[in-house]
N, C-alpha and C positions, 0 to 999 in steps of 0.2 A: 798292558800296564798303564796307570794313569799321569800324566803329565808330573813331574814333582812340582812345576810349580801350583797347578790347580791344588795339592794337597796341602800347600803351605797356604793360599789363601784361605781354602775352607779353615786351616785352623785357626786361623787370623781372626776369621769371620764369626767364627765358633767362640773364640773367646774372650770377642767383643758383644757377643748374644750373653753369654753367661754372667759378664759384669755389667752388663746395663741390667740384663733380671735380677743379678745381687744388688745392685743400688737402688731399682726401681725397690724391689725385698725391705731394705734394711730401711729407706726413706719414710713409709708406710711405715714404720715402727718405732719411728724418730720420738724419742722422749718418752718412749713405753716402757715401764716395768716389766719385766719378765713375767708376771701375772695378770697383767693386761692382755699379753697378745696372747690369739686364739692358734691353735696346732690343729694336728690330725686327732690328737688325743683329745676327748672327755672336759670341757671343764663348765665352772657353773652350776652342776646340776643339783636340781630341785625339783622334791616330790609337792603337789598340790591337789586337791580333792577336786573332782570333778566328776561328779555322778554317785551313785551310794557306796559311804565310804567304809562298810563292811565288806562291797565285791567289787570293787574299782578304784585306781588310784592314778594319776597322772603324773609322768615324770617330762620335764624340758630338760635340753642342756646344747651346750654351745662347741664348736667345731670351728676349722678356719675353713673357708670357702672351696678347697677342693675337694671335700668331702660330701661328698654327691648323692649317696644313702647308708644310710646309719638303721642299726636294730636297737630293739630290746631285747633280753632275755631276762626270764623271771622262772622261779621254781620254790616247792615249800622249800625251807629251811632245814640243810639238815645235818647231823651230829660229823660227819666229813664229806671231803669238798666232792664225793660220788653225787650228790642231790645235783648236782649241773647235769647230769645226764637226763634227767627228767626235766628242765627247764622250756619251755616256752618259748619262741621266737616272734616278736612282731618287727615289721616295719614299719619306721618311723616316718611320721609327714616332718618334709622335710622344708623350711622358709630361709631366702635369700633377704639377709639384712645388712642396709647400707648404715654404720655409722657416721660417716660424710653428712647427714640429713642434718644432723646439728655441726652448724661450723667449727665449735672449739673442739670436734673428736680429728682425733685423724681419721683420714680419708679411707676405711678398712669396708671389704666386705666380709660380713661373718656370713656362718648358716647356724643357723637355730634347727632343733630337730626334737620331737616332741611324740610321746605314746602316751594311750589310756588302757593300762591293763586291766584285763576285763573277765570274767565269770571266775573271781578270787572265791577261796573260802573264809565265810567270817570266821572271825577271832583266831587268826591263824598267822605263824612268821615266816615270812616271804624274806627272800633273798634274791635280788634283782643288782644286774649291771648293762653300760649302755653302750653302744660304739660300732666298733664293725673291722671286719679283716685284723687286723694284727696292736689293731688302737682300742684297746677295752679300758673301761674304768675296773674298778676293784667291785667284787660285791659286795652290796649293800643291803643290811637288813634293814625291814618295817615290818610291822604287824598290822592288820585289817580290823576293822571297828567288828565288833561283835556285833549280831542281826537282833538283839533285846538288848532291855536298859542293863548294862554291868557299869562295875566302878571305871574311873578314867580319868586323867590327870591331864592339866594339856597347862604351859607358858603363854601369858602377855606381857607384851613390849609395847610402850610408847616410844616416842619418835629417837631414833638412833643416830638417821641425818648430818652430823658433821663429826670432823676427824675420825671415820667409822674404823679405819683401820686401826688407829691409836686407841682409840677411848672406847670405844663401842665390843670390839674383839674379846676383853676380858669380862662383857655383862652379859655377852650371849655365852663365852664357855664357864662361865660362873652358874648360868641357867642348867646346863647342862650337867654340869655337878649336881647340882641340886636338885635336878629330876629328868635323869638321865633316859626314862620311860614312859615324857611324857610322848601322848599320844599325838598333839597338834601342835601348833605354835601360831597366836594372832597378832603379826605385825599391823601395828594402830596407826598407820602414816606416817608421812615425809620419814622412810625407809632412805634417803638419799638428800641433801640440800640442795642440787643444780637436775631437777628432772631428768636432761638427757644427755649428764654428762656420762661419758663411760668410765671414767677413770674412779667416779666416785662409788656405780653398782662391782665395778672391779673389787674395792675397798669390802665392800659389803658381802660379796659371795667368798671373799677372805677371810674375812673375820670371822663368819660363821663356817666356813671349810666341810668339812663332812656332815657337819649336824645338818645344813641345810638336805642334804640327801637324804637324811634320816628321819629326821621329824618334819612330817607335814605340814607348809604351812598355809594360811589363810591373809595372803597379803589384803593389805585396807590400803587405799590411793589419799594420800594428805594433799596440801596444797601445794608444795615443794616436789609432788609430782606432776604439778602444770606449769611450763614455760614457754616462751617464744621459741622457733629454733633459728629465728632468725631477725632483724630487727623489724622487719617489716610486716610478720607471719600473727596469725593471734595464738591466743594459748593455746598449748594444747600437753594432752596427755604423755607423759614419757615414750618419747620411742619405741624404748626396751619392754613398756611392759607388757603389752600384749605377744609380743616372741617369747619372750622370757618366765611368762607363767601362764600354765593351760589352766582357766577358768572356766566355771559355769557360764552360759550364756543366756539370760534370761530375758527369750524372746519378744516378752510384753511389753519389754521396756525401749526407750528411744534407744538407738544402737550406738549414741554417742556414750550411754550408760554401761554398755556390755562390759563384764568383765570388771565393773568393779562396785557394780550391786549383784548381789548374788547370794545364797543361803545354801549353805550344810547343813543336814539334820543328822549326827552322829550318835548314835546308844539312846537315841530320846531325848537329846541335845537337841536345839533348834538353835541355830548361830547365823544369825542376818545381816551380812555387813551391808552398809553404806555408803555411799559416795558424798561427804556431806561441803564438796568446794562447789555444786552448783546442782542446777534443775531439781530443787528442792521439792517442790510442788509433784514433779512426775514419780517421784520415788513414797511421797505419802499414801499412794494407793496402793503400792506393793509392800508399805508397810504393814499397810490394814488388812491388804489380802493375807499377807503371811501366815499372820500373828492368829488373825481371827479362824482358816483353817486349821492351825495345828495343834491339836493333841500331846503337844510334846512335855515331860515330865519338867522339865527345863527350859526358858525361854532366854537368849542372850543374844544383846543388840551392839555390834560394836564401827565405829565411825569416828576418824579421825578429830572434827572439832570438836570439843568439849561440851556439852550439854550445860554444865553449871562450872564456867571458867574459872578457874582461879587466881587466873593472872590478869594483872594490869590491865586494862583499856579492851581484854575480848570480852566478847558478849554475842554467844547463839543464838538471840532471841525465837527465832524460826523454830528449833527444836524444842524449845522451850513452851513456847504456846501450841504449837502445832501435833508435831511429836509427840513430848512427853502423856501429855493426853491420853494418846494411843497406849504405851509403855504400859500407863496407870488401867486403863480399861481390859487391855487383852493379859495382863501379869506377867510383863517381861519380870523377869530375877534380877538382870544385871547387865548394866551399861558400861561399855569399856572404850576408853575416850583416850587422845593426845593432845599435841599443838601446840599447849601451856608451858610446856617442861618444866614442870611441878611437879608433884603430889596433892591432889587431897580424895581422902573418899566422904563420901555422906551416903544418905538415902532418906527414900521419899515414906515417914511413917503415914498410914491409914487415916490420914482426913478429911475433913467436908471436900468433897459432899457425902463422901459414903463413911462418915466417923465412928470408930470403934475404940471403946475406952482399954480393948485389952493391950491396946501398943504394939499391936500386929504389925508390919512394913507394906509397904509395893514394892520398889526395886531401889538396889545398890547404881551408885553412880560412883566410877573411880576416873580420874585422869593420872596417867602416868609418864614419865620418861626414863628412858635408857641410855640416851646419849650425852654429850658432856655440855651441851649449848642449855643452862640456866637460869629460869627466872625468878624473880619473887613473889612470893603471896600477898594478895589483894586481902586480907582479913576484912577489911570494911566491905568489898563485894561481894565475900560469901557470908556475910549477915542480910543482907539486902535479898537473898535465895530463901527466907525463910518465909517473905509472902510469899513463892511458890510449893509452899510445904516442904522443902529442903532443911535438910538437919545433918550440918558437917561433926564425923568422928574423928577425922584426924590428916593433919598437913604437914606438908613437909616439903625444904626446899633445898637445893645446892648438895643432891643428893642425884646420884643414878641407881636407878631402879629396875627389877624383874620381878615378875608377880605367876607364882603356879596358883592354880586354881583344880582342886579336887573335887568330885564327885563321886557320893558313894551312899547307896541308900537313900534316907530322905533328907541328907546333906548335903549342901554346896559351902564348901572350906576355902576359901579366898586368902591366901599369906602373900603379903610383899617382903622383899628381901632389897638389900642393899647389896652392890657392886661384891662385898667382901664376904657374903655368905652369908650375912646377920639378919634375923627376923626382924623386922624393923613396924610391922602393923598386919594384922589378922582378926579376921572375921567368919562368922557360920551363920550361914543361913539354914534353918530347917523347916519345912515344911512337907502339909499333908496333902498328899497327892488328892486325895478324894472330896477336899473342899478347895484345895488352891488357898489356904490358911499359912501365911510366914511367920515366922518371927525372925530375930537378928540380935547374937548376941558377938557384944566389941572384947576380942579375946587378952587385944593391947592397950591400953589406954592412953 
């Protein structure tokens, strides 16, 4: 029998071990919402396309650090909950992330955990959840892009960026009402106002709650996702984003570009985002390469600074001489921009050098916002756009905005809607596949 006193010390010792792991615990959480801090459980997660998105689709999602390996499972979808018997099992790769890297986080280690499911069938509804042992998320349905052009419907957002939980929460489930099936979602930049704060992507993967599992998106990197992390560090790219979304990575490019140039081609979509806060010049040849390869029924370019600002004192020029050029020559459709937090759309009609009196177009230019940070309209600097052949349909300010965007036949249907569900500006584009001939008619005025 063992001493009583050694068994009084060990409990001594024990439950002096227990309360310094609860305060060391609770310290590390000091000032955290309850949706902040990371558990054994699921949170976070998000679907994002990486690779062809009729038979692959990528999900991330976030875990607290002793969570060491994590699955997916996935299976068709089916009328009751027996379709889990047929489900799929990957493991997940799994990355140890230090929020500490930026001062103002607390000092947490998360683990990020991330699958590409793979040999899907198109046009098919999948039912996938993430986790492991006894911590599952709920399942989740998506559907896989069909392997030919069919109709398709997908949500843009300009910049969301501040008070995301308060003001932003009601424009993405307002989106969500209103096209409840869409296929995609392209977030247009500064997704966040402090790059690598956590409290504020916290905000953000809130606000959007399930849809982000749901609808795929196509994050775009703003300038509000480059900061210091420290006073002395240079800019650089959010922390979070490379854990936080599995992207294409397009080898040809500088690898400081990875991850946030990169192209989707969905149903004969062609969707080329850009990086447009730096190394302007290396990304014009992967414009040209893109564009001039592809065949695709549909061309869309979208890039957080605005092409043809509407606000106060910005001006692209770069994209403007350089770019649009391109835009004009290969027949991008439509340029999908932020930054402004405005409204205006216009578009570039058919002139010199290649002038055609029938009032045919090249491409739609929109800038948009969703968040609550407001500016005004420059009306004297979108006249001054009209030496570069620009011709604005319609502005609007001190408004937040969601924009669906349909395709269907030889139609691209462009509606903005306002916070409260009201149409607020809409346009059609139609044209003929067999000459690359637009037209453009303003359905709002």
């Amino acid at each position: 029998m063992k001493n009583p006193l050694y068994n009084l010390l060990f409990f001594v010792f024990f439950c002096f071990y227990l309360n310094a792991q609860n305060h060391s615990h609770s310290h590390k959480h000091d000032g955290l919402h309850h949706w902040e801090i990371p558990s054994k459980d699921p949170d976070r997660i998000i679907l994002t396309f990486n690779g062809d998105p009729s038979t692959k689709r990528a999900v991330t999602w976030r875990t607290d650090s002793s969570v060491k390996k994590a699955e997916a499972q996935i299976a068709v979808a089916g009328l009751n909950s027996r379709f889990t018997k047929e489900a799929t099992t990957y493991t997940a790769s799994t990355e140890e992330f230090d929020l500490g890297l930026y001062k103002a986080n607390n000092s947490l280690i998360v683990n990020y955990h991330s699958v590409v499911f793979e040999d899907l069938k198109p046009n098919t509804l999948y039912a996938y959840r993430v986790g492991y042992d006894k911590n599952w998320s709920e399942w989740i349905q998506f559907k896989t892009a069909n392997n030919s052009y069919s109709p398709t419907q997908f949500v843009y957002f300009g910049d969301a960026q501040n008070d995301i939980l308060s003001h932003w929460s009601r424009v993405i489930r307002m989106a969500y009402q209103t096209a409840p099936n869409a296929a995609f979602v392209i977030h247009a930049g500064d997704l966040v106002d402090t790059a690598h704060k956590d409290y504020e992507w916290a905000q953000w993967f809130k606000a959007g709650g399930f849809i982000h599992s749901q609808w795929t998106a196509i994050p775009v990197v703003g300038n509000h996702e480059f900061q210091r992390t420290d006073d002395s560090s240079p800019r650089r790219l959010s922390i979070q984003w490379r854990p936080q979304f599995s992207l294409p990575v397009e080898q040809s490019l500088d690898s400081k570009l990875h991850e946030t140039v990169y192209s989707v081609e969905y149903q004969d979509i062609l969707i080329i985002v850009l990086n447009s806060t730096g190394q302007l010049e290396k990304q014009t040849e992967y414009i040209k390469d893109k564009l001039s390869n592809s065949n695709a029924k549909w061309k869309i370019v979208t890039n957080h600074h605005s092409v043809f600002s509407p606000a106060e004192g910005r001006d692209f020029e770069y994209a403007r001489r350089v770019w649009k050029p391109l835009f004009d020559k290969y027949g991008v459709d439509l340029v999908l921009n932020g930054h402004d937090h405005t409204y205006a759309r216009g578009h570039i009609p058919v002139k010199s050098p290649n002038i055609n009196q029938e009032g045919n177009f090249k491409t739609l230019y929109v800038t948009s916002v969703s968040g609550p940070k407001q500016y005004k309209v420059d009306r004297e600097q979108m006249k001054n756009y009209e030496t570069d052949g620009y011709k604005n349909d319609k502005l609007g300010e001190q408004t937040q905005f969601f924009q669906v965007i349909s395709v269907e036949n030889d139609k691209l249907i462009y509606s903005a809607y306002t916070t409260l569900g009201t149409l607020y500006d809409s346009a059609i584009i139609t044209k003929d596949f067999s000459t690359g001939k637009k037209t453009i008619s303003n359905e709002i005025k």
